[in-house]
One Martini backbone bead per residue (centre of mass of N, CA, C, O) as a GRO file, in nm:
protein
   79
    1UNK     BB    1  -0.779   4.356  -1.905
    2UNK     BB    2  -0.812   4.585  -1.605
    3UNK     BB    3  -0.892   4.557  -1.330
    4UNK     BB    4  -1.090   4.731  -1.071
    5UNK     BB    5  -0.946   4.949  -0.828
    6UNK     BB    6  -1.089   5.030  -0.495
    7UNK     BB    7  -0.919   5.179  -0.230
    8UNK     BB    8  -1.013   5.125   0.106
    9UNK     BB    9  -1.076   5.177   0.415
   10UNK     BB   10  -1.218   5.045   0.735
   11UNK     BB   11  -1.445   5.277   0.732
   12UNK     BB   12  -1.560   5.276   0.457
   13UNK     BB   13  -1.653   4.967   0.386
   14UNK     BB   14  -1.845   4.977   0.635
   15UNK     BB   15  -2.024   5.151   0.498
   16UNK     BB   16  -2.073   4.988   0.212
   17UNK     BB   17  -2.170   4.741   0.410
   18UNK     BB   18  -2.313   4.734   0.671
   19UNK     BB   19  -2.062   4.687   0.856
   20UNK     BB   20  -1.799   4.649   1.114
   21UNK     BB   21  -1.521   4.683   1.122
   22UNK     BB   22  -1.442   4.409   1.263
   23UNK     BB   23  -1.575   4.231   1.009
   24UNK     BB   24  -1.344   4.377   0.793
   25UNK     BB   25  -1.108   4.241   0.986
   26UNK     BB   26  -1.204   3.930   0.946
   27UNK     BB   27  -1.245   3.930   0.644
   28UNK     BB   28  -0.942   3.920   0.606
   29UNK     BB   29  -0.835   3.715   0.835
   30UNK     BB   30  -1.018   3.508   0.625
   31UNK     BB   31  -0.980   3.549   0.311
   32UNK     BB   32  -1.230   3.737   0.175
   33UNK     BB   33  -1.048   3.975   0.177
   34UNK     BB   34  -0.821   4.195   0.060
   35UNK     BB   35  -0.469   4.344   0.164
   36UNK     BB   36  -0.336   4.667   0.135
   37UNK     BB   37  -0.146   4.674   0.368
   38UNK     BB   38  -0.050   4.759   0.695
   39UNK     BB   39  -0.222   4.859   0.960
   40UNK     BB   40  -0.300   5.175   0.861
   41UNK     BB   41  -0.233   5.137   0.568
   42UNK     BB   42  -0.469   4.977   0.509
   43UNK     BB   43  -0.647   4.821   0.239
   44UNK     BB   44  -0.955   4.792   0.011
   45UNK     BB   45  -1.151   4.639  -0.210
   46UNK     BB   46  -1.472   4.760  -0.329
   47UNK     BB   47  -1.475   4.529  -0.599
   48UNK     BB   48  -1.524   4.299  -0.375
   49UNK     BB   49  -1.768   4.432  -0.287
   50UNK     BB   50  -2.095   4.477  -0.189
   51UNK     BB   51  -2.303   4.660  -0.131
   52UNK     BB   52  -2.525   4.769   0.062
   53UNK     BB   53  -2.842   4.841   0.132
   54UNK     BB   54  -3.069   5.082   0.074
   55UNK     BB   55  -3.239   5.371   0.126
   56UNK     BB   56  -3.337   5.694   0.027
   57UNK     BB   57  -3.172   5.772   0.329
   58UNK     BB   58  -2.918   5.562   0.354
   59UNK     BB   59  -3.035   5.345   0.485
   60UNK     BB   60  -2.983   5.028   0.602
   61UNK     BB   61  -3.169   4.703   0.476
   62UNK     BB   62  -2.880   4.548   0.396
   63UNK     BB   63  -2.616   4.374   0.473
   64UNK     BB   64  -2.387   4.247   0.339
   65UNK     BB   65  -2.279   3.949   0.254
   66UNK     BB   66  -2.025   3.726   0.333
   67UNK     BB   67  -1.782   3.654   0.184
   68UNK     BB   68  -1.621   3.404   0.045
   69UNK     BB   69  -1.375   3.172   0.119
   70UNK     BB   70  -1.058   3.136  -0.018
   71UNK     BB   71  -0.816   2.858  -0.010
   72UNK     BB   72  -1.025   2.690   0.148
   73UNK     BB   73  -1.083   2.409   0.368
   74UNK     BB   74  -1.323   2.128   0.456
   75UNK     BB   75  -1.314   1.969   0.736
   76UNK     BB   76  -1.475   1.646   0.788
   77UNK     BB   77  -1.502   1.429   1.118
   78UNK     BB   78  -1.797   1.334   1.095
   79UNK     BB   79  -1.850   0.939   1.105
   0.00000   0.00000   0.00000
């Protein structure tokens, strides 16, 4: 069976998620969620992440949390 990808700008996921632009574009570059191309044509899987709570009249009541960092280590050198 074949995940389903729904890939959108970073103007739409930002709308998705009740999060601004730069924060979907370093949720990018800190590998929370995948980058489908780069530059302007950069896409993003709405697939992976959670949308935004909204209520009747579509307003933001809770924004998106910051999904985790995948296949990075946390180094802790305080001893």
């Amino acid at each position: 069976m074949a995940s389903t990808i729904a890939l959108a700008t970073a103007a739409d996921v930002a709308y998705w998620t009740g999060r601004p632009v730069g924060t979907i574009w370093r949720w990018a570059s800190e590998g929370r969620i995948t980058v489908h191309g780069h530059g302007k044509a950069a896409r993003y899987n709405l697939m992976e992440i959670d949308p935004a709570k909204r209520d009747e009249d579509g307003n933001v009541t809770e924004p998106t949390p910051a999904p985790p960092i995948t296949g990075c280590v946390r180094i802790d050198n305080a001893t």
